[in-house]
C-alpha positions in Angstrom: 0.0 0.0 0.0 1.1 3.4 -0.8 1.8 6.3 1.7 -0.9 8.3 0.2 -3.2 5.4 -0.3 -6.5 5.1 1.9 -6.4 2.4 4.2 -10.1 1.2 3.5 -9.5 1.6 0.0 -9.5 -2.0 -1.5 -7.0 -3.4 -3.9 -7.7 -2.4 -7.7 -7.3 -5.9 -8.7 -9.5 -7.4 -5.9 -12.1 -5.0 -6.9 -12.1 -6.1 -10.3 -12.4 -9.9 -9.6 -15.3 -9.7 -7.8 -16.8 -7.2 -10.6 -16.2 -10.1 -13.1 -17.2 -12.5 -10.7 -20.9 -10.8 -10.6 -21.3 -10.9 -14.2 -20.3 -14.3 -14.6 -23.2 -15.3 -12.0 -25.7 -12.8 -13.5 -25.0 -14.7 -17.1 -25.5 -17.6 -15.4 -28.7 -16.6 -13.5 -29.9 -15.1 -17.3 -29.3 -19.0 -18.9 -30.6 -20.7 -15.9 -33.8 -19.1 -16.3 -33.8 -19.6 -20.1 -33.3 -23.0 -19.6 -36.3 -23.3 -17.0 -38.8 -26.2 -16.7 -38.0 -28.4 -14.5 -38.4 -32.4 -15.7 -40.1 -31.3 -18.8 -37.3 -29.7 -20.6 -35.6 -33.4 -19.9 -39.1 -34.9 -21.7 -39.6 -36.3 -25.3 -42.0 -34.6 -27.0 -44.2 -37.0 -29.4 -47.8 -36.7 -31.3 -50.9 -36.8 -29.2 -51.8 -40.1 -31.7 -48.7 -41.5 -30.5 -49.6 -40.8 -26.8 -52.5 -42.4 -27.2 -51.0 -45.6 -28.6 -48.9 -45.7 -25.8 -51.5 -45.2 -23.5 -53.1 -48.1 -25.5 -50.1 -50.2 -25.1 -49.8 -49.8 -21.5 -46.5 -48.6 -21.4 -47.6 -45.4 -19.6 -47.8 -45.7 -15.4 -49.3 -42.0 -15.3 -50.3 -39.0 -17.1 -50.3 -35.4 -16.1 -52.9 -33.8 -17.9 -53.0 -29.7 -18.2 -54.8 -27.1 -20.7 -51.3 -27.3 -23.0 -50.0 -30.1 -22.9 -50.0 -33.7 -21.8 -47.2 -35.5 -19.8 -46.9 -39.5 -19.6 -44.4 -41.3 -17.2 -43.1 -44.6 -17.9 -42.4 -47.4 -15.7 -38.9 -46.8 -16.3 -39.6 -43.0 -15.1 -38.9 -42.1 -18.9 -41.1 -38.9 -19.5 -43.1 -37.9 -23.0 -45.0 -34.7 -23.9 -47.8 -34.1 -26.3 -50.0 -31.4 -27.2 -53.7 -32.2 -27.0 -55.9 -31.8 -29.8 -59.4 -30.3 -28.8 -61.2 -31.4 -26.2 -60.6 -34.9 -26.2 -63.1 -36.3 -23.6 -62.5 -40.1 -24.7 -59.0 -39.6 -23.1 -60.3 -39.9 -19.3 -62.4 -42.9 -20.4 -59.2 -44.7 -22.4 -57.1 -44.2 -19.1 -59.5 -45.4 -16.6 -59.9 -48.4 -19.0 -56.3 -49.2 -19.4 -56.4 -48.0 -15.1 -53.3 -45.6 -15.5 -53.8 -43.6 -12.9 -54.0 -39.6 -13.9 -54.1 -36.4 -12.5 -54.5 -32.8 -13.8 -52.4 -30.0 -13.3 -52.7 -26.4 -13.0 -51.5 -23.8 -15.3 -48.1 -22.5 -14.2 -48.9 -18.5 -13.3 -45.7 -16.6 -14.0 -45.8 -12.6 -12.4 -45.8 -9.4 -14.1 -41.8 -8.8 -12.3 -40.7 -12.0 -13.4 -41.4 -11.2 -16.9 -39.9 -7.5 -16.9 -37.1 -8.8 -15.3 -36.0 -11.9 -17.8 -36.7 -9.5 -20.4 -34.8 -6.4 -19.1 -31.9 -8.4 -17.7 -29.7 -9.0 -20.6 -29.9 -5.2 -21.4 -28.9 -4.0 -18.0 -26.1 -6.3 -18.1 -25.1 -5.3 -21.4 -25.0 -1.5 -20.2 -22.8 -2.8 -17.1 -20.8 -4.0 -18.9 -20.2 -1.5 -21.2 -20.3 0.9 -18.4 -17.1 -1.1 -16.2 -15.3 -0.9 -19.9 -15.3 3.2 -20.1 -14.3 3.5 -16.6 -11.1 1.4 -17.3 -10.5 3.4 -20.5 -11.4 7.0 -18.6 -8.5 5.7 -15.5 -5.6 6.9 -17.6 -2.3 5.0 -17.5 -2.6 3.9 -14.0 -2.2 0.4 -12.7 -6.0 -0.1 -13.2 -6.3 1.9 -16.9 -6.4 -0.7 -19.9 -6.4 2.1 -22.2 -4.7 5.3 -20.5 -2.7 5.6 -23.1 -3.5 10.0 -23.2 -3.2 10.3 -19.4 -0.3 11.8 -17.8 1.9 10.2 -16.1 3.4 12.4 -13.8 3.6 11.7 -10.1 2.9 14.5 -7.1 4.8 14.0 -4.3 4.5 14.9 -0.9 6.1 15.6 2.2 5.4 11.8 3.5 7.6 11.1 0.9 11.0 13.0 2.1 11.1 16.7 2.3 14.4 18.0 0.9 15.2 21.9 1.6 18.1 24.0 0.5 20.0 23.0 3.7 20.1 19.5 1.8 21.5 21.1 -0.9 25.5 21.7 -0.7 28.3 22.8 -2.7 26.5 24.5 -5.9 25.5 28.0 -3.9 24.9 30.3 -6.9 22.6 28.2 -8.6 20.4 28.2 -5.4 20.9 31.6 -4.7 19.4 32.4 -8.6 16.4 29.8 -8.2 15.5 31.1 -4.4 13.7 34.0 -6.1 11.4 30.9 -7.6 10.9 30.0 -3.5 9.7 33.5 -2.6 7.4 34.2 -6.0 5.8 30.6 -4.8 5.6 32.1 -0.8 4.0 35.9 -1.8 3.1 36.4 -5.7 1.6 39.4 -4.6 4.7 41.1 -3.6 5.9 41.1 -7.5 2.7 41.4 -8.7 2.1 44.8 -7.3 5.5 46.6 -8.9 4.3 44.2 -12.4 7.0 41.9 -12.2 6.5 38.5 -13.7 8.1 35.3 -12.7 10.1 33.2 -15.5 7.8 30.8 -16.2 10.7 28.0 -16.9 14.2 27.6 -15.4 16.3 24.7 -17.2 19.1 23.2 -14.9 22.3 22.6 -17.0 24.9 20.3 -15.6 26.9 17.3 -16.1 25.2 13.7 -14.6 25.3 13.4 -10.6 26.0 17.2 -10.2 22.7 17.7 -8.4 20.2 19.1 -11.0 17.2 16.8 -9.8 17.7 17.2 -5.7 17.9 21.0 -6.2 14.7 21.1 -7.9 13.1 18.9 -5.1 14.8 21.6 -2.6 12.8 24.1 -4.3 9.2 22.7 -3.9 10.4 22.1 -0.2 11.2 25.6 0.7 8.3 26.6 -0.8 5.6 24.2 0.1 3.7 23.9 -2.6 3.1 20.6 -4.5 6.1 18.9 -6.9 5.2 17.0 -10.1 8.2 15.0 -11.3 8.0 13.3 -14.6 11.2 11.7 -17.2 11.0 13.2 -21.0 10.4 10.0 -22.2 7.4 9.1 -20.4 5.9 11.6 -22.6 6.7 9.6 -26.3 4.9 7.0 -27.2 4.8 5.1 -30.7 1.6 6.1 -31.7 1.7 10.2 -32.8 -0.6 12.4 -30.8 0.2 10.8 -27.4 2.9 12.5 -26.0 0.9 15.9 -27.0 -2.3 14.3 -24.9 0.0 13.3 -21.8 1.4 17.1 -21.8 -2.0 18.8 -22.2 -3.1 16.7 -19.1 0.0 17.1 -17.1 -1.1 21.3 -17.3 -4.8 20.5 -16.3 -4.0 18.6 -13.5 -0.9 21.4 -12.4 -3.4 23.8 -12.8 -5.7 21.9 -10.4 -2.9 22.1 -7.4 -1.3 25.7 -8.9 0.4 26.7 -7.7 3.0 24.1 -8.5 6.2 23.3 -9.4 6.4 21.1 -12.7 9.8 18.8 -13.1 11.0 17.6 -16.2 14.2 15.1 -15.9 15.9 14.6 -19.0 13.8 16.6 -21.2 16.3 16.5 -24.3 14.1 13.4 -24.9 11.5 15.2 -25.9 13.0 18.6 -26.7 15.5 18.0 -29.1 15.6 20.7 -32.4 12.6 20.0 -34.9 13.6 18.9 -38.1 16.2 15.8 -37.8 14.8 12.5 -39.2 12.1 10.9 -40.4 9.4 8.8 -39.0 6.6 8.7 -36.5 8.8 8.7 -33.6 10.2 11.8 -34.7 6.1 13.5 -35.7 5.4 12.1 -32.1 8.2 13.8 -30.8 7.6 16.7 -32.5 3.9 17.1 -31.8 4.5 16.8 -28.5 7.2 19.2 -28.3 4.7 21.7 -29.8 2.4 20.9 -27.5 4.5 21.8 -24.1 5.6 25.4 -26.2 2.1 25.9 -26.8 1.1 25.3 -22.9 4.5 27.0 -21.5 3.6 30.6 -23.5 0.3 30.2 -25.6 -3.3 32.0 -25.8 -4.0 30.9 -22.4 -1.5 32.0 -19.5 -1.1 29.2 -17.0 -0.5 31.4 -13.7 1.5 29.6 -11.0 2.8 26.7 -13.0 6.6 27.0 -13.1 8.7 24.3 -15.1 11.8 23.6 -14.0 13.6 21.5 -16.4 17.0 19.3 -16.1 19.0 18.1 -19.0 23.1 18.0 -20.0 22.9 18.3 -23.2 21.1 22.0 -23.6 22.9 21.8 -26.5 20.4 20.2 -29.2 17.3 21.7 -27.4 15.3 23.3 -29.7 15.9 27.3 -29.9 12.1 28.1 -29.4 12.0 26.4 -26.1 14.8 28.6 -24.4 13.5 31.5 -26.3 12.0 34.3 -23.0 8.5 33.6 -22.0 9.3 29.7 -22.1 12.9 28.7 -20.6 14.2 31.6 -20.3 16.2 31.6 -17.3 19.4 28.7 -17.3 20.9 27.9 -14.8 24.2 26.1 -14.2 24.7 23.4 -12.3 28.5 23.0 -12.3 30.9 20.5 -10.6 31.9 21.7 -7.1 34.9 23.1 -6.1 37.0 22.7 -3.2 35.1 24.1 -0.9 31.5 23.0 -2.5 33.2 19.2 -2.0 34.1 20.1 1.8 30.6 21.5 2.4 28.7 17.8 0.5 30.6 15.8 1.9 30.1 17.2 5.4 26.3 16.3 4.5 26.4 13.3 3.9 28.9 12.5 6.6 26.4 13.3 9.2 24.3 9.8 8.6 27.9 8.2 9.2 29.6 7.7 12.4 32.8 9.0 11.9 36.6 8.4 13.9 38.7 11.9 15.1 40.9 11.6 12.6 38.2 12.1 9.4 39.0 15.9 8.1 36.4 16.7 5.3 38.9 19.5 3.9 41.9 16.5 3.3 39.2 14.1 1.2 37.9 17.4 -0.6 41.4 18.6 -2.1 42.0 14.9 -3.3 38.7 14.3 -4.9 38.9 17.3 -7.9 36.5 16.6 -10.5 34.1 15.0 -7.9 30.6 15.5 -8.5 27.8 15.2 -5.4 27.0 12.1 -6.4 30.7 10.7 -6.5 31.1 12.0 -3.1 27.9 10.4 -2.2 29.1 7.2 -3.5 32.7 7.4 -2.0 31.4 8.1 1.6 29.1 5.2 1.3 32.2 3.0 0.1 34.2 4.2 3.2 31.0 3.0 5.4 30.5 -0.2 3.6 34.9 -0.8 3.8 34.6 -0.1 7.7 31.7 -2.7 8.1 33.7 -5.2 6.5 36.7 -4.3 8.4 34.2 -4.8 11.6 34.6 -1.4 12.6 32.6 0.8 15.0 33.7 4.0 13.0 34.7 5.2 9.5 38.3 6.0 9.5 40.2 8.1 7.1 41.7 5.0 6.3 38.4 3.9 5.2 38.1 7.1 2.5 41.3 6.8 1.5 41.0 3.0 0.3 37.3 3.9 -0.6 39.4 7.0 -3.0 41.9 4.5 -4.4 38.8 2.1 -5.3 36.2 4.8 -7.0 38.9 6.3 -9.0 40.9 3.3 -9.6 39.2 0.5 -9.6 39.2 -2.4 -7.0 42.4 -4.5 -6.4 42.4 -7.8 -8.4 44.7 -9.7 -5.6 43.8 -13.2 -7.0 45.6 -12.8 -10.5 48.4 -14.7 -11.5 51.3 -13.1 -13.4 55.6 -14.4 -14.0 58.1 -12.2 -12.9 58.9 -10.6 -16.4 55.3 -9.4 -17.0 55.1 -8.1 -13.2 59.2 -6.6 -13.7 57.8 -4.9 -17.0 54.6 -3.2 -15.4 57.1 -2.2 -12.8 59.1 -0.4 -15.4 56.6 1.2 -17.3 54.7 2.5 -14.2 57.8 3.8 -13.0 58.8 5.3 -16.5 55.7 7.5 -16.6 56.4 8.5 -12.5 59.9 9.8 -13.2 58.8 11.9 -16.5 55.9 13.5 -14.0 58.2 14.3 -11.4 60.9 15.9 -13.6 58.0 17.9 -16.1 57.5 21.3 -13.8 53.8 21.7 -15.6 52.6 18.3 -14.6 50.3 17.6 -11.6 52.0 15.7 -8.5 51.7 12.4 -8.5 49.4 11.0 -6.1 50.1 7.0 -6.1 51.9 4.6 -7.8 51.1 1.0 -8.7 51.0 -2.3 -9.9 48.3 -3.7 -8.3 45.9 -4.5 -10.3 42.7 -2.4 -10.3 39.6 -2.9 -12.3 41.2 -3.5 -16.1 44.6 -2.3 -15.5 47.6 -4.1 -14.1 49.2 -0.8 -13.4 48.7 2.8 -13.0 50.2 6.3 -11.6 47.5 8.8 -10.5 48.1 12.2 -10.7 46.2 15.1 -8.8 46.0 19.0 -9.3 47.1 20.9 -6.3 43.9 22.9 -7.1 40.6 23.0 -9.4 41.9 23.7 -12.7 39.1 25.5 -15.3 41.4 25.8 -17.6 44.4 23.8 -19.6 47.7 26.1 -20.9 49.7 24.9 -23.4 52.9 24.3 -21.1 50.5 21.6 -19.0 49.8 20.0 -22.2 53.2 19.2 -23.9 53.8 18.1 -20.2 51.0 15.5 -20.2 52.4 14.4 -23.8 55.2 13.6 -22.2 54.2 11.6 -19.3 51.9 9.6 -21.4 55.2 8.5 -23.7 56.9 7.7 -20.2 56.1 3.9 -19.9 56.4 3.3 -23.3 60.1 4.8 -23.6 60.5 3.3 -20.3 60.0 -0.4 -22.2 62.3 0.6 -24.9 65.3 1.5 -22.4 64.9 -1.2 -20.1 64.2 -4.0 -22.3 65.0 -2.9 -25.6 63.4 -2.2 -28.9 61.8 -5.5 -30.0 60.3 -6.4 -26.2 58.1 -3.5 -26.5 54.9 -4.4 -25.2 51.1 -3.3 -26.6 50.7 -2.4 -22.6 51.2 1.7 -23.6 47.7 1.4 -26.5 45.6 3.5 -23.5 48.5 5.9 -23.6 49.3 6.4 -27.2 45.0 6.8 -27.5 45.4 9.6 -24.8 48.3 11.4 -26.5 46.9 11.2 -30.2 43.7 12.4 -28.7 45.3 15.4 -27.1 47.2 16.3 -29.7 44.4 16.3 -32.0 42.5 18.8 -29.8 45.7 20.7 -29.6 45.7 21.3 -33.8 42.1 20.9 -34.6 40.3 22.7 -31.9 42.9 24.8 -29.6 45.1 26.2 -32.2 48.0 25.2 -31.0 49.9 25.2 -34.3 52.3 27.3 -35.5 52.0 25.8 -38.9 48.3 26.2 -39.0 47.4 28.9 -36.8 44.1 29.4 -34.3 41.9 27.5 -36.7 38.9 25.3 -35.7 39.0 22.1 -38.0 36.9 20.0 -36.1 34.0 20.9 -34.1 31.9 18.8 -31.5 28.9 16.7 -33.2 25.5 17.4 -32.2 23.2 14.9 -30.2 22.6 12.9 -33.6 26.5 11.5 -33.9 26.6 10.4 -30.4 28.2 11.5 -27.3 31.5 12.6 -27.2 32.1 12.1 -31.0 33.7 14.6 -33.7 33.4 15.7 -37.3 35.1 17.7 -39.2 34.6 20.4 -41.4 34.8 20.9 -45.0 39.2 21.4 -45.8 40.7 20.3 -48.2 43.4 17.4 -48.9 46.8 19.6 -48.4 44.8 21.0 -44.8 43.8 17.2 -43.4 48.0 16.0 -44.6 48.9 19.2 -42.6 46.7 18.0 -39.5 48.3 14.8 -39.5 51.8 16.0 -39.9 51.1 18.2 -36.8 49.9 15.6 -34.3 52.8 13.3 -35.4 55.4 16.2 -34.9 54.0 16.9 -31.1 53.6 13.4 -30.6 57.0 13.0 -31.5 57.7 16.0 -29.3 56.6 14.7 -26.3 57.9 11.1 -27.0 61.6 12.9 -27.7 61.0 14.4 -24.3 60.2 11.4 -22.5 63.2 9.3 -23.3 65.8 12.4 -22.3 64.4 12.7 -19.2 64.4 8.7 -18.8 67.6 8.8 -20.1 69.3 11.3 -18.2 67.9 10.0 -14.8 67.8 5.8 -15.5 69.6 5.6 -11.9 65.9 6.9 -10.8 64.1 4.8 -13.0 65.9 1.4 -11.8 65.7 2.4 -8.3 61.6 3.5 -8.7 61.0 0.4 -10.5 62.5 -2.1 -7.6 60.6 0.0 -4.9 57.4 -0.9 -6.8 58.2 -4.3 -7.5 58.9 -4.7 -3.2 56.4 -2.3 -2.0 53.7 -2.6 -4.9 52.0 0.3 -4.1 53.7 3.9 -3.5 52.7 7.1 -2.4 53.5 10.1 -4.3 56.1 11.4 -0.9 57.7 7.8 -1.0 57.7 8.6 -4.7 60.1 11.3 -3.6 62.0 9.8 -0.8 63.3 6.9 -3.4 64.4 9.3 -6.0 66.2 11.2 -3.6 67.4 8.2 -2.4 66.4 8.2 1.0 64.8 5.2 2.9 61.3 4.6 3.0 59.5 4.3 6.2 57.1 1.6 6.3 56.8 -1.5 8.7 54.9 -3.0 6.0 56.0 -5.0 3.6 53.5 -6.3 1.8 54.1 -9.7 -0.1 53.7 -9.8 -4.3 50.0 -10.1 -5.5 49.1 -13.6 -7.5 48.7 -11.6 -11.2 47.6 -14.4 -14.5 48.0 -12.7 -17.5 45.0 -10.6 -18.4 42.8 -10.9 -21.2 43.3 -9.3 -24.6 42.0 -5.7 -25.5 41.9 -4.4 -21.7 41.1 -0.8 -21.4 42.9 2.2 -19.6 40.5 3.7 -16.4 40.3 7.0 -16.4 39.1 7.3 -13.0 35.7 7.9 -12.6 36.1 9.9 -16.6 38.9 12.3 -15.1 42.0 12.8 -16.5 44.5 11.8 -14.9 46.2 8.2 -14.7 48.4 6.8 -17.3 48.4 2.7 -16.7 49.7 -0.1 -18.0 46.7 -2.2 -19.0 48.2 -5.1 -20.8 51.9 -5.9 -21.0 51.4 -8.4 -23.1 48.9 -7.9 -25.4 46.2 -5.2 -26.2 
């Protein structure tokens, strides 16, 4: 039973059951007096001339006799009917001759209510039925609608169901500062009414996944107290056109019902992407039902205290005449937290966790860049559920530092199987991309070393910015180049050119990637200038995916030439810092292959060939050889860590 559910209110599908189940016995009541008449309907009826020959016979025990008919009983109890003809007075005279004993019977009287209701009977169930039939249609898409197909499906909710406020809402303090004005038009509409202000009808959150978009909007219809309709964009498509526009129009009547209201959209780039693109009925569904929700946003008739907030991170294939003013007309940006918007969520949701002295929110924050709310959500739960394995009566730093290594990492994979040359090799490589980052001024510090394996990878080196970084510069690039080319260069020093291993294939895909933007999108080529030659496709080409635009042959040789040359760069790079320091690189590479995992001080302490202080010595993980074609983590999509996935084979 639901929260908001009545609790006399009967189940929907126990109600209908014993709806059926009274038509089934009316039918059979209707039949059963169709079929009436007792031990007559089971006689055989026969000619009166043939009666009488049995009567004759004497093969008749008794006779019934009545004004329309005649009954005769065997001795075998056998019954037969006949229909007299006339009045037959020589009947009575043949029975008492043959001494059959007989006796007459009255006329069966049948009243005037009996009548009306065989007669009326069939028709009122016909109407019930029909009746039962347009309810179900008229229920809408409900549990108990067969044919709700127009009805919305948008679901109130209420304060039995969790009130969130702004004080749930952490780390993202201009955005709610912009939408409070939404809280106090919802409190007092008269206070802009009388100076002829109007509130934006629509406010679209804009943010990448987890960053908050949905529990904000909940925050709002808390703080203001007024109901909160939550629906997905594609609840409102259907395959047959004309739906999703019938769903929208209903949504409105029943906002206007509670107004005033606040309307949620999730994900309304399913339903609001530009006009125009494709073919089909999904697409004229689509469509209609996009014009639909312009037409009841800003049409002929004003809805008054209906506010749509919308979510979406992909504002970018919206169509235009849905953020046009009067519509969604005020966007707001839901960005990734900084430092101290990751300090303030995760002191939220630390407070349902019991937590040892030694937790400092500030510590986890400065190592987490990139974090959304939701990663921090997820990383404090991991740090709870690692303490109650550990049997713990408190969450440790410990705990969020493993429950770190593991989000942005992966897990460790302590039951693999590997020889010492494929375990000496990730070693090298690992250590070959450390050394490079350590000597490159414009790279980030390194974090932790190691060749553990974690998730797909047998072997990576995380780096961390000292602080948020909103922007890239060109020094940080040819520096990031460079520390991709480390483990491959390291290979090629160590074990020389032909035991190069397809372990550096997540590397080289990182560099040629970067070095692509660098030419074709940054314009960070001298030989051809602050261009754009490829541009980011729209939501038809898929996520995430390029084209390029029109140049010609010389211009696409040219691009290629390019990213080879600062490929090449960064490779050259690699190897002279590898080169000049392989005293570091030996002595990195046998502190990983005794300690396994290294923190970016010990890092430190071995290049500068100091001791490293640790009672711990933990003992080589089992490795097997991994399978073919594994991929490099980026930890959680950051940038960052440059692994060794496969040393063998990619």
């Amino acid at each position: 039973m639901n929260d908001d559910q009545e609790p006399n209110t009967p189940n929907p599908w126990i109600r209908n059951m014993l709806i059926w189940a009274g038509v089934i016995i009316a039918l059979l009541v209707v039949v059963s007096m169709f079929n009436s008449g007792g031990a007559n309907s089971r006689a055989t009826e026969i000619s009166y001339s043939q009666f009488r020959d049995r009567i004759s016979a004497g093969t008749l025990t008794k006779v019934e006799i009545a004004e329309d008919q005649i009954v005769g009983i065997s001795s075998d109890g056998s019954r037969v009917v006949a229909t007299p003809v006339g009045s037959d007075a020589s009947l009575v005279e043949l029975l008492e001759s043959k001494q059959i004993e007989y006796t007459g019977r009255a006329p069966e009287k049948t009243s005037l209510l009996t009548v009306i209701l065989i007669q009326a009977l069939p028709f009122v169930l016909i109407i019930a039925i029909a009746f039962f039939i347009m309810r179900q249609v008229q229920k809408g898409g409900g549990a108990g609608g067969a044919m709700g197909f127009g009805k919305s499906k948008a679901k109130m909710l209420t304060e039995k169901q969790g009130k969130v406020t702004f004080a749930d809402v952490a780390g993202i303090d201009e955005a709610r500062e912009e939408l409070q004005e939404i809280v106090e038009f919802l409190k007092d509409p008269a206070r802009f009414a009388r100076l002829g202000g109007q509130i934006p009808k629509g406010a679209l959150l804009v943010g990448s996944p987890g960053t908050g978009k949905t529990l904000l909007a909940r925050a709002i219809a808390g703080e203001a107290g007024v109901p909160f309709f939550t629906i997905s964009g594609s609840d409102f498509v259907e395959m047959f056109v004309g739906v999703g526009a019938s769903r929208v129009r209903d949504m409105f009547e029943q906002a206007k019902k509670n107004a005033p209201c606040i309307v949620f959209i999730d994900e309304i780039d399913a339903v609001g992407r530009s006009r125009g693109h494709g073919l089909g009925n999904s697409n004229d569904e689509r469509e209609q039902t996009l014009n639909q929700l312009l037409v009841e946003m800003d049409g002929f008739e004003a809805n008054e205290g209906i506010i749509i907030i919308a979510a979406t991170n992909r504002p970018d294939v919206l169509d235009p005449a849905l953020l046009r003013p009067g519509r969604f007309d005020r966007q707001v940006v839901v960005p990734v937290p900084d430092i101290d918007g990751r300090e303030k969520i995760l002191e939220v949701h630390m407070k349902k966790v019991p937590l040892a002295p030694d937790v400092s929110s500030r510590i986890i924050a400065r190592g987490t860049p990139g974090f959304s709310g939701a990663d921090l959500a997820n990383l404090v739960n991991e740090a709870a559920l690692l303490a109650a394995r550990r049997s713990k009566r408190l969450v440790a730093m410990q705990e969020f530092e493993d429950a770190k290594d593991k989000v942005m990492m992966g897990s460790e994979r302590k039951s693999m199987v590997m020889t010492e040359d494929e375990k000496k090799m990730t070693a090298y490589h690992e250590a070959g991309h450390a050394i490079v980052a350590v000597h490159e001024p414009a790279s980030d510090p390194i974090h932790k070393a190691t060749i553990i394996p974690r998730g797909r990878a047998l072997g990576m080196v995380m780096r961390l910015p000292e602080r948020d970084n909103y922007s890239y510069h060109r020094d940080k690039m040819y520096a990031n180049l460079s520390v991709s080319m480390g483990g491959r260069v390291a290979e090629e020093i160590i074990f020389g050119y032909d035991k190069v291993s397809s372990g550096a294939s997540g590397d080289i895909q990182y560099a040629t990637q970067l070095a692509r933007d660098m030419v074709t999108k940054w314009g960070m080529s001298d030989e051809l200038g602050p261009v754009q030659y490829e541009e980011q496709a729209d939501g038809y080409l898929g996520m995430g995916q390029t084209q390029r635009t029109m140049m010609s042959g010389d211009t696409s040789k040219a691009i290629d030439k390019e990213i080879r040359r600062i490929i090449d760069a960064g490779y050259d790079k690699a190897k002279q810092v590898l080169t000049d320091n392989e005293d570091q690189l030996h002595a990195l590479a046998k502190a990983l292959l005794e300690y396994e995992t290294l923190t970016g001080d010990e890092i430190q302490a071995v290049i500068k060939g100091e001791e490293i202080d640790r009672n711990d010595k933990p003992s080589g993980p089992a490795i097997t050889k991994p399978s073919v074609g594994a991929a490099i983590p980026k930890a959680g999509g950051r940038k960052g860590p440059f692994s060794n996935p496969n040393p063998e084979g990619a």
